[in-house]
C-alpha angles and dihedrals in degrees: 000000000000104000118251115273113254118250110238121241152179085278086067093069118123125240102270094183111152090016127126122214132179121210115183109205097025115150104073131027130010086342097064100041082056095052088053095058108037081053096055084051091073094261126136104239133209107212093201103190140162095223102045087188090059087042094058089050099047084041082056093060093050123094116220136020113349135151123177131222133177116253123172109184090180085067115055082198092059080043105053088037089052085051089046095050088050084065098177094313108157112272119188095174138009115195120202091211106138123087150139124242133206096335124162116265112303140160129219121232084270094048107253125136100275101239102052084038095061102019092053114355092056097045094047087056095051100044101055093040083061098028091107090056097054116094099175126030134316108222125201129196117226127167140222091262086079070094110049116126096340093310115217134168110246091223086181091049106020087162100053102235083155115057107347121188123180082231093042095054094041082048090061094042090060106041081056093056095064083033092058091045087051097062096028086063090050089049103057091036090055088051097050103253138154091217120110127193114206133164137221140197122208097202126213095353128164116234150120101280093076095066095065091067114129098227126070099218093054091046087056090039091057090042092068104031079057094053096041105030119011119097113232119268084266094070095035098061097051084084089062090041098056090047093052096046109026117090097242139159117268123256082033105143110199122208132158123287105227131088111334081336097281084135150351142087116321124268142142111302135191127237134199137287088250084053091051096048105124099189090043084058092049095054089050100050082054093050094050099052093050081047102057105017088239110132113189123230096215117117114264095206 
């Protein structure tokens, strides 16, 4: 009998000496616990957080090469400043970590539903502003609620003026998240580049994201099935860091391999057909762009 494959770990990492990643909410959760291991990898890591006091704090209890800089998503001005201050400076990885979930209704200094504005908008943003710094892959992390109720992006109300729900809006953020990696992926492959785009989920993972939910009993839901069924942000960030270090194919979007990958060890997942949809990632590309003012120079083919 042929022996089990081996789950693959954070002892798998390559060495990422002399590499540079960028990992936007990185100071809690399964950014953090990202930071921490690409760093013990050997890799120089961009802690981009909103609360530069809570990221130096989070960078102190990091071993290995870390530097901190303020980056506010939910703000196109702190994004564009963030993108300015890069000025050409090498960039192996950046990594789309940060993000809000199921908040009350909220807008962004722009005026966007907050959580389109920071989940996608800021992150669209941000990736195309670096993107000619980047000589390896940009990863963004999506979730399985990409799924949640038929999930479609209201091209004509992407900010939900019209029958918001905290899990409606969160919904949208993330199917444009694997969106966004699906046209980003065209578009680098129709330039030319080496550089790849992929996504990754965590699953049920327990952090801190959950207890910003608007709703009490969600907040109370979340709090059990964390404490019942969710794996730690260990677990949970293996996803993100398969897909930032494994040579896979772009467009590949990593999530865990157990039941309805809530948990389990990373591999190569399936989306929706809302997340597979070429010509509504190509409308929101479109969208975005007029959004933020952002135009990407990647190739449209």
């Amino acid at each position: 009998m042929a022996a089990e494959k081996k789950a693959w770990s954070v002892a798998d990492l390559p060495d990422l000496t002399g590499r540079t990643v960028i990992v936007t909410g990185a100071n809690s959760g399964i950014g953090f616990t990202a930071t921490q291991a690409l760093a013990g990898a050997g890799a120089h890591v961009v802690l981009a957080v909103r609360d530069p006091e809570r990221g130096r704090a989070a960078a102190a209890r990091v071993s290995g090469s870390t530097e901190v800089r303020r980056l506010d998503l939910a703000d196109l001005s702190s994004v564009r400043e963030f993108a300015a201050d890069w000025a050409g400076a090498p960039l192996h990885t950046l990594i789309n970590n940060a993000g809000v979930m199921m908040v009350p209704r909220e807008s962004t200094a722009d005026g966007f539903e907050r959580q389109f504005g920071t989940n996608h908008l800021g992150h669209f943003a941000l990736t195309n502003l670096l993107l000619p710094a980047v000589t390896d892959r940009v990863v963004t992390v999506a979730s399985g609620a990409h799924r949640w109720g038929g999930a479609v992006i209201h091209f004509d109300d992407p900010n939900l003026r019209a029958g918001y729900t905290p899990q409606r809006a969160y919904a949208q953020s993330k199917l444009a998240n694997l969106l966004f990696t699906l046209e980003l992926q065209r578009r680098l492959a129709a330039s030319g580049s080496a550089v790849r785009a992929l996504a990754a989920h965590p699953g049920y993972s327990a952090t801190n994201l959950q207890s910003h939910a608007a709703s009490p009993l969600a907040r109370v839901f979340m709090r059990v099935g964390n404490a019942l069924f969710a794996q730690d942000d260990r677990a949970g960030a293996l996803p993100t860091l398969y897909a930032a270090t494994q040579d896979l194919p772009g467009a590949s979007y990593v999530g865990p391999d157990g039941l309805a990958e809530m948990r389990g060890a990373p591999t190569l997942v399936g989306r929706s057909a809302a997340a597979s949809d070429a010509e509504a990632a190509r409308r929101l590309w479109t969208l975005s762009e007029e959004l933020t003012g952002v135009r990407s120079g990647v190739g449209v083919g």
